[in-house]
Biopython code that builds the backbone (N, CA, C, O; Angstrom):
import numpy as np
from Bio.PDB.StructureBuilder import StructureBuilder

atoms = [
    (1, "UNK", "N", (-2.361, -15.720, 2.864)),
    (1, "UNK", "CA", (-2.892, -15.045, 1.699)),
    (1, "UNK", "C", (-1.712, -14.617, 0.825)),
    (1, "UNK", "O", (-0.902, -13.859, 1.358)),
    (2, "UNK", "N", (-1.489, -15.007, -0.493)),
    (2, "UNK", "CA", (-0.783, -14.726, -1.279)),
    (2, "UNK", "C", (-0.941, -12.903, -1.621)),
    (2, "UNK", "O", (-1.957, -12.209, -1.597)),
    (3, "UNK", "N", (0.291, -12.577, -1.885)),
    (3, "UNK", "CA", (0.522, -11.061, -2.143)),
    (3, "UNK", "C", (0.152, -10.399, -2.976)),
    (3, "UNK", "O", (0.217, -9.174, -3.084)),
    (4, "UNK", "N", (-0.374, -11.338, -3.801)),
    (4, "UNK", "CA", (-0.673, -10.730, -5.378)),
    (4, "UNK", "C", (-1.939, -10.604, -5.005)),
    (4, "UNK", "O", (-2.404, -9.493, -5.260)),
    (5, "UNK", "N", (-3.063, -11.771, -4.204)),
    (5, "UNK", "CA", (-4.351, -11.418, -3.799)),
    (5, "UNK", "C", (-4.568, -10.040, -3.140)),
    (5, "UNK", "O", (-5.522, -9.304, -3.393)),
    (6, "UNK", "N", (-3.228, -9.678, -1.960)),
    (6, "UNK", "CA", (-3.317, -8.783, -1.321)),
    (6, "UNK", "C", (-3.160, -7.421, -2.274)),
    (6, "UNK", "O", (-3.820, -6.420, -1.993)),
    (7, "UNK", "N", (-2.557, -7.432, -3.030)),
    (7, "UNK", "CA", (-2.228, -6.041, -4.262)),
    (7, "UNK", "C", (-3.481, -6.391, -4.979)),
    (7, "UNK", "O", (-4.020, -5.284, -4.948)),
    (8, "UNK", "N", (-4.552, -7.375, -5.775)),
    (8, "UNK", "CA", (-5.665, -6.983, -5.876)),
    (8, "UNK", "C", (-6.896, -6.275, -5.264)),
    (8, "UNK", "O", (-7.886, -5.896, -5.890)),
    (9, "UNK", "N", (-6.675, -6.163, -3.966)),
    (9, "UNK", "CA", (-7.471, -6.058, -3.073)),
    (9, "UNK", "C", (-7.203, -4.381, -2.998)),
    (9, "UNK", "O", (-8.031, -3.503, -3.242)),
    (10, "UNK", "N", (-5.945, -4.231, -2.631)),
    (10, "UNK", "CA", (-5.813, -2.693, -2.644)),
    (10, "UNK", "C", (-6.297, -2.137, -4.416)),
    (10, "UNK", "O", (-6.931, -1.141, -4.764)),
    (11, "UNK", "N", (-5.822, -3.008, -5.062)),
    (11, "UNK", "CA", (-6.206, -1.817, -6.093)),
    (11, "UNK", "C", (-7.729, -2.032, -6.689)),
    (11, "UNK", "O", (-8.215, -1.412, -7.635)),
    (12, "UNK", "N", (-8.170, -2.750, -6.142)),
    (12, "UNK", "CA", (-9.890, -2.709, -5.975)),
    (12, "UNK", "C", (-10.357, -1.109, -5.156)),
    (12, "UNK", "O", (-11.310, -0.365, -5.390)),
    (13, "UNK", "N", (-9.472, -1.022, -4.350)),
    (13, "UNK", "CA", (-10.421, -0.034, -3.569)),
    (13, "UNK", "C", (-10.014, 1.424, -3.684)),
    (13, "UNK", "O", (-10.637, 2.449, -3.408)),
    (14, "UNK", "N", (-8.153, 1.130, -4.422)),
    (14, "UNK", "CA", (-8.172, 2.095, -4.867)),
    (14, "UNK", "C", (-7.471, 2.311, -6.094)),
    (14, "UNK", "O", (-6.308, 2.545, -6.420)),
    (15, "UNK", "N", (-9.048, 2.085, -6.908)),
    (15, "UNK", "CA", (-8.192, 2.384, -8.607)),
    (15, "UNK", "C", (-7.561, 3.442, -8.885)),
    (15, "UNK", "O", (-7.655, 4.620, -8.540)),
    (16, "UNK", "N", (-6.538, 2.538, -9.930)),
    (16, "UNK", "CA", (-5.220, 3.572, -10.676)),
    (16, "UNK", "C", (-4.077, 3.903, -9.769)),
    (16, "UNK", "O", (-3.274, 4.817, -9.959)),
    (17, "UNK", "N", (-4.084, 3.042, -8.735)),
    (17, "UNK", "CA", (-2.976, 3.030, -8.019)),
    (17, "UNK", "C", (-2.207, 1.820, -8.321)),
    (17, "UNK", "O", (-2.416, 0.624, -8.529)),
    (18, "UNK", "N", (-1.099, 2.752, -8.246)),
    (18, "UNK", "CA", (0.062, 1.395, -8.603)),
    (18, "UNK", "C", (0.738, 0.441, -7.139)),
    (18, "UNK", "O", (1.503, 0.941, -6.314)),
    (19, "UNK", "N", (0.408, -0.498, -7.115)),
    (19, "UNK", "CA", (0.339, -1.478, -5.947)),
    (19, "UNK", "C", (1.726, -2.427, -6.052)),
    (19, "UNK", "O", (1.994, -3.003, -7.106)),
    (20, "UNK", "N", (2.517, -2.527, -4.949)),
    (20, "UNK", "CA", (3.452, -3.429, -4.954)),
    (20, "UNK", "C", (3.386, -4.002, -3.502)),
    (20, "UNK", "O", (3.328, -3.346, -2.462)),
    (21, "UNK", "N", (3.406, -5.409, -3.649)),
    (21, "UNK", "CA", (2.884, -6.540, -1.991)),
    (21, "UNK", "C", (4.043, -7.559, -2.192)),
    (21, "UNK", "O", (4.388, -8.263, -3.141)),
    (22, "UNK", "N", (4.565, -7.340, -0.776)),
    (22, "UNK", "CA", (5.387, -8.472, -0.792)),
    (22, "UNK", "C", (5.708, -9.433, 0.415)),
    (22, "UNK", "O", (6.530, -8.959, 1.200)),
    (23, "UNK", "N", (5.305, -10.487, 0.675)),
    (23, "UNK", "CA", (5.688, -11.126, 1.857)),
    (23, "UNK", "C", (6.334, -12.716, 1.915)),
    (23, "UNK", "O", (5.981, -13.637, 1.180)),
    (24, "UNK", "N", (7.123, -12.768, 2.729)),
    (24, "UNK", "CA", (8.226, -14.066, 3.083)),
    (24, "UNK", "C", (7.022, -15.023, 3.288)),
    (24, "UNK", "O", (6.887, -15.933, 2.469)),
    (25, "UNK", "N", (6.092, -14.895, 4.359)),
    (25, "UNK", "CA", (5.617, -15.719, 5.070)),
    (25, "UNK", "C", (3.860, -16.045, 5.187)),
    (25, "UNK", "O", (3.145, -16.737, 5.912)),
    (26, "UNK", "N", (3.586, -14.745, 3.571)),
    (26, "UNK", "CA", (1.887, -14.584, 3.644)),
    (26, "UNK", "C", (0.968, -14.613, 4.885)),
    (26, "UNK", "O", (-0.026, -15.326, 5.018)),
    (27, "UNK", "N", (1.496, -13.655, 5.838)),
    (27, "UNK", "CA", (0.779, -12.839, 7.266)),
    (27, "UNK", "C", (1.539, -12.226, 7.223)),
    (27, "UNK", "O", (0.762, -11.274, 7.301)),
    (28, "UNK", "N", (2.682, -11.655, 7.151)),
    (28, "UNK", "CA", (3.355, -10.451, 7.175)),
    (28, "UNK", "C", (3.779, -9.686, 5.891)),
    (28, "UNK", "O", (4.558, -10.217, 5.099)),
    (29, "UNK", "N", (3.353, -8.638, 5.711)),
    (29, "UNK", "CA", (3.241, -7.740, 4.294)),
    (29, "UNK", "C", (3.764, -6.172, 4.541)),
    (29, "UNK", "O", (3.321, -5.356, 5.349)),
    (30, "UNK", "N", (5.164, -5.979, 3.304)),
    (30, "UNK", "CA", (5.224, -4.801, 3.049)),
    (30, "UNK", "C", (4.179, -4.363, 1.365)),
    (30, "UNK", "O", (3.807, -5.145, 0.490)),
    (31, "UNK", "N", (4.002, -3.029, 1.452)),
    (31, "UNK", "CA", (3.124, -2.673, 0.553)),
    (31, "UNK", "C", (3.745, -1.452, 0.225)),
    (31, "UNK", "O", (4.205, -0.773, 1.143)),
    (32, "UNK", "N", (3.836, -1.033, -1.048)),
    (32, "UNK", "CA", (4.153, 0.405, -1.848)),
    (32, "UNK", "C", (3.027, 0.575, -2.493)),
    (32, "UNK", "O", (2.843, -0.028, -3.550)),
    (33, "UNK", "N", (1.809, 1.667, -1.822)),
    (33, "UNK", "CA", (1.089, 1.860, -2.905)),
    (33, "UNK", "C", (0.889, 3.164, -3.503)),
    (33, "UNK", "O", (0.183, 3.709, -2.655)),
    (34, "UNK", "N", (1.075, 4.043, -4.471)),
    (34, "UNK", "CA", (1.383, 5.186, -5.005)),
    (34, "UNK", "C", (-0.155, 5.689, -5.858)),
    (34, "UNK", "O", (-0.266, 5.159, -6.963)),
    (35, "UNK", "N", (-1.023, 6.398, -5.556)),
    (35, "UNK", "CA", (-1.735, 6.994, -5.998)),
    (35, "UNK", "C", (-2.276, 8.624, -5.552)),
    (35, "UNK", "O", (-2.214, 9.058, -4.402)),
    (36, "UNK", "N", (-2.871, 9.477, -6.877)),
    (36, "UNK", "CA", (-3.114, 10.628, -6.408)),
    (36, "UNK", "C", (-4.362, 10.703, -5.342)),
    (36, "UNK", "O", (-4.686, 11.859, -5.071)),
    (37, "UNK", "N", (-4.949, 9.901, -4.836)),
    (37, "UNK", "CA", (-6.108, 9.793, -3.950)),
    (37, "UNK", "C", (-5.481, 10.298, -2.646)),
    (37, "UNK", "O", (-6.237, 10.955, -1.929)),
    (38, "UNK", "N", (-3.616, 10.010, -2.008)),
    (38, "UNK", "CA", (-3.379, 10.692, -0.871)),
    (38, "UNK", "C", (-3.103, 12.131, -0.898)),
    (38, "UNK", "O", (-2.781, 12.708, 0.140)),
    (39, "UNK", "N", (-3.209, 12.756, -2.030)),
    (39, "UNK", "CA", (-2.671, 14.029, -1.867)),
    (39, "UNK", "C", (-3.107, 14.973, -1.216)),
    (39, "UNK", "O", (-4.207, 15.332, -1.637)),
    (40, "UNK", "N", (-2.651, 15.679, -0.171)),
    (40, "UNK", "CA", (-3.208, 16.513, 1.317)),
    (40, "UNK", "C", (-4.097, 15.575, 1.858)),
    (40, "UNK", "O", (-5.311, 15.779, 1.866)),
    (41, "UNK", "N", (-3.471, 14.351, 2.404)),
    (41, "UNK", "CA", (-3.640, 13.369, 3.450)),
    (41, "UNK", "C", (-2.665, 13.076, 3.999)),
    (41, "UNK", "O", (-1.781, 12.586, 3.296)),
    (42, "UNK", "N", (-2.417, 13.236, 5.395)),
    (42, "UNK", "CA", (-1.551, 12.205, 6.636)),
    (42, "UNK", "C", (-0.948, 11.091, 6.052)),
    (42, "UNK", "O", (-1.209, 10.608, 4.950)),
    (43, "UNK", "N", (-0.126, 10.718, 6.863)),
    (43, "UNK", "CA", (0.465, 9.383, 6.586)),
    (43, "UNK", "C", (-0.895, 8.548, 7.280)),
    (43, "UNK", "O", (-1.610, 7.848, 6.564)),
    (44, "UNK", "N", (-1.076, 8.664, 8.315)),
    (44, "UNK", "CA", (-2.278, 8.184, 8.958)),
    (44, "UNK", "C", (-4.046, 7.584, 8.177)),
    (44, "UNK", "O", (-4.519, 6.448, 8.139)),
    (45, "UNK", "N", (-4.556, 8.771, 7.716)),
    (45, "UNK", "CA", (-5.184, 8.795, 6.680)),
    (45, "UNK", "C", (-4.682, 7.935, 5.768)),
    (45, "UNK", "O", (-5.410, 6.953, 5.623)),
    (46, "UNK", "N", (-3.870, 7.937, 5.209)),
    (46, "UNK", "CA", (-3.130, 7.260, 3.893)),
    (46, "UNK", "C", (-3.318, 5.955, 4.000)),
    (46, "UNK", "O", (-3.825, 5.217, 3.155)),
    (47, "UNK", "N", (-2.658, 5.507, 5.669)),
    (47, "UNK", "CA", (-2.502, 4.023, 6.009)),
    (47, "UNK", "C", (-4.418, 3.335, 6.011)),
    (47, "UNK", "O", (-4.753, 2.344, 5.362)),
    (48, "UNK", "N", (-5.421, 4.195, 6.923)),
    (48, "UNK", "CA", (-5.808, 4.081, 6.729)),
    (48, "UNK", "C", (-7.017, 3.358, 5.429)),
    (48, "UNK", "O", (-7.711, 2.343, 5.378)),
    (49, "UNK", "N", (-6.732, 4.671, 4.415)),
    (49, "UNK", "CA", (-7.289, 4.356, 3.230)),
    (49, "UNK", "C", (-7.106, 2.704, 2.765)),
    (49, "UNK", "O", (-7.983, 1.936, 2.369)),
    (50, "UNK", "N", (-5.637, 2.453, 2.963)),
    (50, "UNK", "CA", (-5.390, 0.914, 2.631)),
    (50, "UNK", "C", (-5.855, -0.141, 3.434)),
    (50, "UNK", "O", (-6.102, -1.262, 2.988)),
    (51, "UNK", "N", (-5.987, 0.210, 4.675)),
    (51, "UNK", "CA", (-6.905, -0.845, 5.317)),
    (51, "UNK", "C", (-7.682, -0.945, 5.134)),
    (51, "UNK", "O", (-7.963, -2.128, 4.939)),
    (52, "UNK", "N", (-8.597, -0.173, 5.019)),
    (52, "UNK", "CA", (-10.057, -0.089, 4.035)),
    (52, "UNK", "C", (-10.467, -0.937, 2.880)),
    (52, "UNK", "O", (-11.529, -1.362, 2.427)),
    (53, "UNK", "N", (-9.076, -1.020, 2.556)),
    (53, "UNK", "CA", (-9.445, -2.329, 0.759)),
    (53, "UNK", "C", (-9.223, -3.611, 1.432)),
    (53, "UNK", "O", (-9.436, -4.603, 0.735)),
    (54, "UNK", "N", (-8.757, -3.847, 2.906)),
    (54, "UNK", "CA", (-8.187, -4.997, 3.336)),
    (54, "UNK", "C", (-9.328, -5.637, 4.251)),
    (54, "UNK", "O", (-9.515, -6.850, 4.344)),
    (55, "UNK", "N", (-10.205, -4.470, 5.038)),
    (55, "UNK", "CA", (-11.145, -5.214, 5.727)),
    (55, "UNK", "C", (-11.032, -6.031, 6.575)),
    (55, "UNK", "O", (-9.883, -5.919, 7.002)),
    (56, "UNK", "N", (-11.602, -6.894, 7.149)),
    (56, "UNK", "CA", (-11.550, -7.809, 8.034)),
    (56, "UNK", "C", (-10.196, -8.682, 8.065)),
    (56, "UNK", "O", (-9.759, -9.131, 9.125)),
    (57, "UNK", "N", (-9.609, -8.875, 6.912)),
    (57, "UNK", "CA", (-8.273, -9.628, 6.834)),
    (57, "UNK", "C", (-7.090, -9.020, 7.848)),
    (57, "UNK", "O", (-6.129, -9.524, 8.430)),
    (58, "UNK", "N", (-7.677, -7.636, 7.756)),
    (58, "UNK", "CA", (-6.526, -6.900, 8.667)),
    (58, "UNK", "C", (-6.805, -7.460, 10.512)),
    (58, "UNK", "O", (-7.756, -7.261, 11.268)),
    (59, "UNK", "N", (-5.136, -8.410, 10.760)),
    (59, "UNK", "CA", (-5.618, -9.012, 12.089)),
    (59, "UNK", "C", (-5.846, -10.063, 11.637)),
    (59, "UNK", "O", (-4.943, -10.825, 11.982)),
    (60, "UNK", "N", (-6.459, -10.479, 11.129)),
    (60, "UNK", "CA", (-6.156, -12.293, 10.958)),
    (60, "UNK", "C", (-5.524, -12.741, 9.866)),
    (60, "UNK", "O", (-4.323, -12.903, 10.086)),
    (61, "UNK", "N", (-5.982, -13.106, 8.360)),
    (61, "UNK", "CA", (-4.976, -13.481, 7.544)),
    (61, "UNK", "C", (-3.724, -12.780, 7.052)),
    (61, "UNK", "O", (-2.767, -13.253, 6.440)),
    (62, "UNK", "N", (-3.951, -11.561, 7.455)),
    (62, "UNK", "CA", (-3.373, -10.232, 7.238)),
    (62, "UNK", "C", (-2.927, -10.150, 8.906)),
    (62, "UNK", "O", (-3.656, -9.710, 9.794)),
    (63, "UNK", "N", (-1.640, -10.651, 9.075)),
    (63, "UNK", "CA", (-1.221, -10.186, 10.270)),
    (63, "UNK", "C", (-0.382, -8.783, 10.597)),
    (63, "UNK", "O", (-0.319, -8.214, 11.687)),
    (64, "UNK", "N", (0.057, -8.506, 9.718)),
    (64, "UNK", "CA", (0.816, -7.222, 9.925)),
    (64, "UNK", "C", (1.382, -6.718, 8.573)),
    (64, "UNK", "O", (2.016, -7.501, 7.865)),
    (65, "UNK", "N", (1.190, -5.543, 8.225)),
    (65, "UNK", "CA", (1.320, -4.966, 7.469)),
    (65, "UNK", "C", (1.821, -3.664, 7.003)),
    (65, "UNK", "O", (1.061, -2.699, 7.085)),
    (66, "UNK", "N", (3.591, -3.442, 6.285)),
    (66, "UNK", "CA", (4.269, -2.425, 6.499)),
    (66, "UNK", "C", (3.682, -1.586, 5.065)),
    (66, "UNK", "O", (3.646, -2.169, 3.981)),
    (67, "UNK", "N", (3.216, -0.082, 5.237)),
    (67, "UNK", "CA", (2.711, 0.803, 3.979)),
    (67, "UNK", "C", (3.715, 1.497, 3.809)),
    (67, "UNK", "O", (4.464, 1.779, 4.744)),
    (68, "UNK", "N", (3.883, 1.843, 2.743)),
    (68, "UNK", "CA", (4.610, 3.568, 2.604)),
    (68, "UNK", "C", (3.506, 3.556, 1.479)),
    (68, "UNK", "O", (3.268, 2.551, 0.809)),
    (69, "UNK", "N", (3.036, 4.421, 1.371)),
    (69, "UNK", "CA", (1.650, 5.669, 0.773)),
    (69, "UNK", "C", (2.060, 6.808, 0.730)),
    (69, "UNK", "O", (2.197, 7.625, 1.641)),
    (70, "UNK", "N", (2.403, 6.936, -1.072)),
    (70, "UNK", "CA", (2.588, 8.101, -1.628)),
    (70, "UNK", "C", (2.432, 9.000, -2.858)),
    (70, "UNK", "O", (2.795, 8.454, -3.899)),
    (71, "UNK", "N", (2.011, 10.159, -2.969)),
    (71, "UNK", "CA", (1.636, 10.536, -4.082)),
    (71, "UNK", "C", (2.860, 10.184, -5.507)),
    (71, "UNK", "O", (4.044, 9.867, -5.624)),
    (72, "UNK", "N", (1.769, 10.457, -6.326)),
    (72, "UNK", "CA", (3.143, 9.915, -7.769)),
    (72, "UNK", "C", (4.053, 10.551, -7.797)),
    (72, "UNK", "O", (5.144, 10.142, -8.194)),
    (73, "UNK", "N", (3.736, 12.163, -7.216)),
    (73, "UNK", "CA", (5.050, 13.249, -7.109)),
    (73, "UNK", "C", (6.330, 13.149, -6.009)),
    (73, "UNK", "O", (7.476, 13.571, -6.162)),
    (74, "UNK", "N", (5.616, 12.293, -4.598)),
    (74, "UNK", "CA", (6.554, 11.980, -3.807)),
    (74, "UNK", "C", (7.168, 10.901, -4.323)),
    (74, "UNK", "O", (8.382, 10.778, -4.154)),
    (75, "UNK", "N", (6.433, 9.936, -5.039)),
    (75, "UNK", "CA", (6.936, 8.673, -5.457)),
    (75, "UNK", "C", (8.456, 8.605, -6.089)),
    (75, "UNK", "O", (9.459, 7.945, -5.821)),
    (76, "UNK", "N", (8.091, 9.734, -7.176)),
    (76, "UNK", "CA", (8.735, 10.373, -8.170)),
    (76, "UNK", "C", (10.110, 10.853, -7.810)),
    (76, "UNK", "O", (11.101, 10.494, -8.446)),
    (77, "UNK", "N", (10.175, 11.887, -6.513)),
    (77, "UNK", "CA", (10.647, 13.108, -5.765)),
    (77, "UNK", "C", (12.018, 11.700, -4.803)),
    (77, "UNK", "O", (13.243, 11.825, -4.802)),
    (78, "UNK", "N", (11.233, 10.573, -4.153)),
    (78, "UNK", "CA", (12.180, 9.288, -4.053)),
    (78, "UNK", "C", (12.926, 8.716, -5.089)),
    (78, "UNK", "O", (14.141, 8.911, -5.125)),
    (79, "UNK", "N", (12.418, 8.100, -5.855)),
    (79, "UNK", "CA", (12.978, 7.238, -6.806)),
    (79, "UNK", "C", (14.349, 8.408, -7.562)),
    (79, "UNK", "O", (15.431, 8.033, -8.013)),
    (80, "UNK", "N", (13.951, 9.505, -7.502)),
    (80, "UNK", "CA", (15.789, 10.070, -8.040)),
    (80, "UNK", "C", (16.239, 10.806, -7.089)),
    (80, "UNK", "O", (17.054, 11.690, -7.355)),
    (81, "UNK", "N", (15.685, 10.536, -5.444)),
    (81, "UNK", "CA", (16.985, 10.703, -4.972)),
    (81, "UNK", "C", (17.528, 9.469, -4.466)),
    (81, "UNK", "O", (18.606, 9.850, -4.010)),
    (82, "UNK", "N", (17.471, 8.457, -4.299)),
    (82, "UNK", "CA", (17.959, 7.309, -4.725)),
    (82, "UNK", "C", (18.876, 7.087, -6.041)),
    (82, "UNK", "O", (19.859, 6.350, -5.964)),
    (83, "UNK", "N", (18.617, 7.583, -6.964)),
    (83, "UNK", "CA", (19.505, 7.338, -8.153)),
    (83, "UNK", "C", (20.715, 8.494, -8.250)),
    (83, "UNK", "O", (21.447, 8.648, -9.228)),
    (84, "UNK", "N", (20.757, 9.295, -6.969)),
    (84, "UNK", "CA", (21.753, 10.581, -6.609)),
    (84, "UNK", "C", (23.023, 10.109, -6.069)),
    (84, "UNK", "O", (23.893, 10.916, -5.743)),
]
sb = StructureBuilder()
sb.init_structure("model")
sb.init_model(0)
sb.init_chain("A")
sb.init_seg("    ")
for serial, (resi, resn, name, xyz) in enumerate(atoms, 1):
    if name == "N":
        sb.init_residue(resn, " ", resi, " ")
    sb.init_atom(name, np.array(xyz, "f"), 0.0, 1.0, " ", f" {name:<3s}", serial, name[0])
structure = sb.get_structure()
């Protein structure tokens, strides 16, 4: 499954999130997806939520799949300390 299918899929389920999918080998996927829908949610929960847009793919065409799930403020709160 191409990555870009896989970043439609998440942001089907969860609009206004900003979605980034990327994989070498289309069965193995990292994912950045940043929306206010995790805020006072788990990482757990979070991961969750994204399997949820993935469904049945998760486990077969979708063999494995790395998340980081974070609000726009953590998103935010990363991206300049990285630029530190």
């Amino acid at each position: 499954m191409d990555p870009e299918q896989v970043r439609e899929l998440i942001e089907q389920g969860l609009p206004a999130a900003r979605v980034i999918v990327r994989s070498d080998d289309n069965t193995h996927y990292t994912a950045v997806v940043v929306t206010d829908l995790f805020a006072g949610k788990r990482p757990l929960a979070r991961h969750q939520m994204v399997y949820q847009c993935l469904g049945r793919l998760m486990g077969n065409e979708i063999h494995a799949m790395a998340i980081r799930a974070h609000t726009p403020d953590e998103w935010r709160d990363l991206e300049q300390a990285a630029k530190a």
